[in-house]
Residue frames as a rotation matrix with the C-alpha (Angstrom) as fourth column:
UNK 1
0.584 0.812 0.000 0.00
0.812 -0.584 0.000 0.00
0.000 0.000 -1.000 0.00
UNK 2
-0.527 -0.707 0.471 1.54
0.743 -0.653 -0.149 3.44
0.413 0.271 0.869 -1.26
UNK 3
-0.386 -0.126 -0.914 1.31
0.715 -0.667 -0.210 6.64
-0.583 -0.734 0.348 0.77
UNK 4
0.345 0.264 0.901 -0.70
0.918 -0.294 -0.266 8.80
0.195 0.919 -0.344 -1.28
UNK 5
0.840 -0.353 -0.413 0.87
-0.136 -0.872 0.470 12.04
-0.526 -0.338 -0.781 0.91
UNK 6
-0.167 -0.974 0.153 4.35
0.186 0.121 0.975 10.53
-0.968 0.191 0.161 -0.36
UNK 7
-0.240 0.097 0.966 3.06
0.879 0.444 0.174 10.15
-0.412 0.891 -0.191 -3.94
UNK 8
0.736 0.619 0.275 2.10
0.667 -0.733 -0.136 13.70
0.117 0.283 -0.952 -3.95
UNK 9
0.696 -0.548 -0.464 4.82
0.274 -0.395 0.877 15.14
-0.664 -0.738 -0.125 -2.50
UNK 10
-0.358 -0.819 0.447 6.88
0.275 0.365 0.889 13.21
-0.892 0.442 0.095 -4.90
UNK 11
0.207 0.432 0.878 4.78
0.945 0.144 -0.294 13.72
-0.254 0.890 -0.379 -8.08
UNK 12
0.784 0.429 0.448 5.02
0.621 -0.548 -0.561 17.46
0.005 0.718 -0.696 -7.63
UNK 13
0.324 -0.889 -0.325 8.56
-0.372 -0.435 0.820 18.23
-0.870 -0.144 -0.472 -7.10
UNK 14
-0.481 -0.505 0.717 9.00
0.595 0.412 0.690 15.97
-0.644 0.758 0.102 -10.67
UNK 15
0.172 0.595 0.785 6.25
0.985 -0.129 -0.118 18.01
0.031 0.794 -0.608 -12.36
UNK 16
0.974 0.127 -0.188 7.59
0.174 -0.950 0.259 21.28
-0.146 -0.285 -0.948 -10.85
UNK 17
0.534 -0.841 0.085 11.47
-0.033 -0.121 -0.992 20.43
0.845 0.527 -0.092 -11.62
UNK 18
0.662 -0.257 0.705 12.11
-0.597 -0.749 0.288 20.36
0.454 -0.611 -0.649 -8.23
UNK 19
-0.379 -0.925 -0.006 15.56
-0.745 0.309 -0.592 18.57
0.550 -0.220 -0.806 -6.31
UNK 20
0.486 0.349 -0.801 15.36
-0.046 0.926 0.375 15.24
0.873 -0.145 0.466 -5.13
UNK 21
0.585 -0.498 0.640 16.83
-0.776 -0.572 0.264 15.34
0.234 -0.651 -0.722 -1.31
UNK 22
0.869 -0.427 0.248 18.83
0.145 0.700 0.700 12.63
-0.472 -0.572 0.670 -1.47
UNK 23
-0.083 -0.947 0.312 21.11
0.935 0.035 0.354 13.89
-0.346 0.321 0.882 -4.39
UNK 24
0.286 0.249 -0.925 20.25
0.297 -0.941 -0.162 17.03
-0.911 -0.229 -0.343 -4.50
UNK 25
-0.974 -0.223 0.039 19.86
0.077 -0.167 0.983 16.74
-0.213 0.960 0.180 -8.25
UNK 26
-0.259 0.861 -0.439 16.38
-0.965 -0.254 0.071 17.50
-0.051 0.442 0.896 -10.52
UNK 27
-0.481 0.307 0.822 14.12
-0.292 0.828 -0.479 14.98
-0.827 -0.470 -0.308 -9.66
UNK 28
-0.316 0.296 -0.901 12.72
-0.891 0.234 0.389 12.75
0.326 0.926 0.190 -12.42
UNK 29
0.406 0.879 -0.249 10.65
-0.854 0.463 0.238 9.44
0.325 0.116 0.939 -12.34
UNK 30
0.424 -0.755 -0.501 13.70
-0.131 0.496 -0.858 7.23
0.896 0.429 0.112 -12.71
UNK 31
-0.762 -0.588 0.271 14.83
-0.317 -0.026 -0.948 7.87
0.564 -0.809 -0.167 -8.98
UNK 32
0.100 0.826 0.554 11.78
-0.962 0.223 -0.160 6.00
-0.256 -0.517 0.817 -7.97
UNK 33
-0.811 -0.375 -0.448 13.12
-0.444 0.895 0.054 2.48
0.380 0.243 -0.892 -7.19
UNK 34
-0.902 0.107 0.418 9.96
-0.144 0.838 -0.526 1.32
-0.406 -0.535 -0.741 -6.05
UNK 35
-0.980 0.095 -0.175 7.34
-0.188 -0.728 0.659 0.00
-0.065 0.679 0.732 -8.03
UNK 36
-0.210 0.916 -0.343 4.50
0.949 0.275 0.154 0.56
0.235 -0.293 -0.927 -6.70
UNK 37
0.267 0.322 -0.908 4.81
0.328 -0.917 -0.229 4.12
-0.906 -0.237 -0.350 -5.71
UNK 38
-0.939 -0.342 -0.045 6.69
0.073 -0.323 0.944 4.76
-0.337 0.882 0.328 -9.22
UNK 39
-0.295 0.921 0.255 2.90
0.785 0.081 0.614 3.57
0.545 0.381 -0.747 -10.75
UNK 40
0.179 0.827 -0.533 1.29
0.968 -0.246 -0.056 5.77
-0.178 -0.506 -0.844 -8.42
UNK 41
0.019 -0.256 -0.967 3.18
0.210 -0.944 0.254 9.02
-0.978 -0.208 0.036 -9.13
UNK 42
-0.807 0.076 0.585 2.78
0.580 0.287 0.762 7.77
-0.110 0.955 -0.276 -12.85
UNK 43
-0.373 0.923 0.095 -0.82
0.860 0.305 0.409 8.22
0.348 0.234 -0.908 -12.48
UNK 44
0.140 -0.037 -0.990 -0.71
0.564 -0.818 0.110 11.27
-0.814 -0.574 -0.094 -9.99
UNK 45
-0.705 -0.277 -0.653 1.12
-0.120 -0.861 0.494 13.09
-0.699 0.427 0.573 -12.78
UNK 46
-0.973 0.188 0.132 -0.87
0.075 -0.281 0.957 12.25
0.217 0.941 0.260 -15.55
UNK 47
-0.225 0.959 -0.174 -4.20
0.973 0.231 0.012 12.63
0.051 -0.167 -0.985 -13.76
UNK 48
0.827 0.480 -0.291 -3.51
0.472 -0.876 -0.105 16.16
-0.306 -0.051 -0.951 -13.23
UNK 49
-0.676 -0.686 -0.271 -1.13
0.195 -0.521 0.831 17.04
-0.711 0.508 0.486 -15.69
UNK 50
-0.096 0.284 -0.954 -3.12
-0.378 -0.897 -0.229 19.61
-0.921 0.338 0.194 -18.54
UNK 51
0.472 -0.041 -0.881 -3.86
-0.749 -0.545 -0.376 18.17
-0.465 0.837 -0.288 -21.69
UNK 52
-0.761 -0.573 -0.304 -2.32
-0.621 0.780 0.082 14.70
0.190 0.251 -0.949 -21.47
């Protein structure tokens, strides 16, 4: 069962460009090693991403 606070959290620092805090590099999908929450922030973004 995935945190949906975490999945948000996480979805919109990737849709917003914003630093992952573990390497304090732009976050991106890809740094989600788990996959179950990966799906879920999938879906997060593209439920409310504009136009997609």
């Amino acid at each position: 069962m995935v945190n949906q606070i975490v999945v948000r959290i996480a979805a919109e620092r990737i849709m917003s460009g914003g630093l992952n805090p573990k390497t304090e590099k732009t976050y991106v999908i890809d740094d989600v090693t788990n996959e179950d929450y990966k799906q879920a922030i999938e879906d997060y973004i593209l439920a409310n991403t504009e136009g997609v």
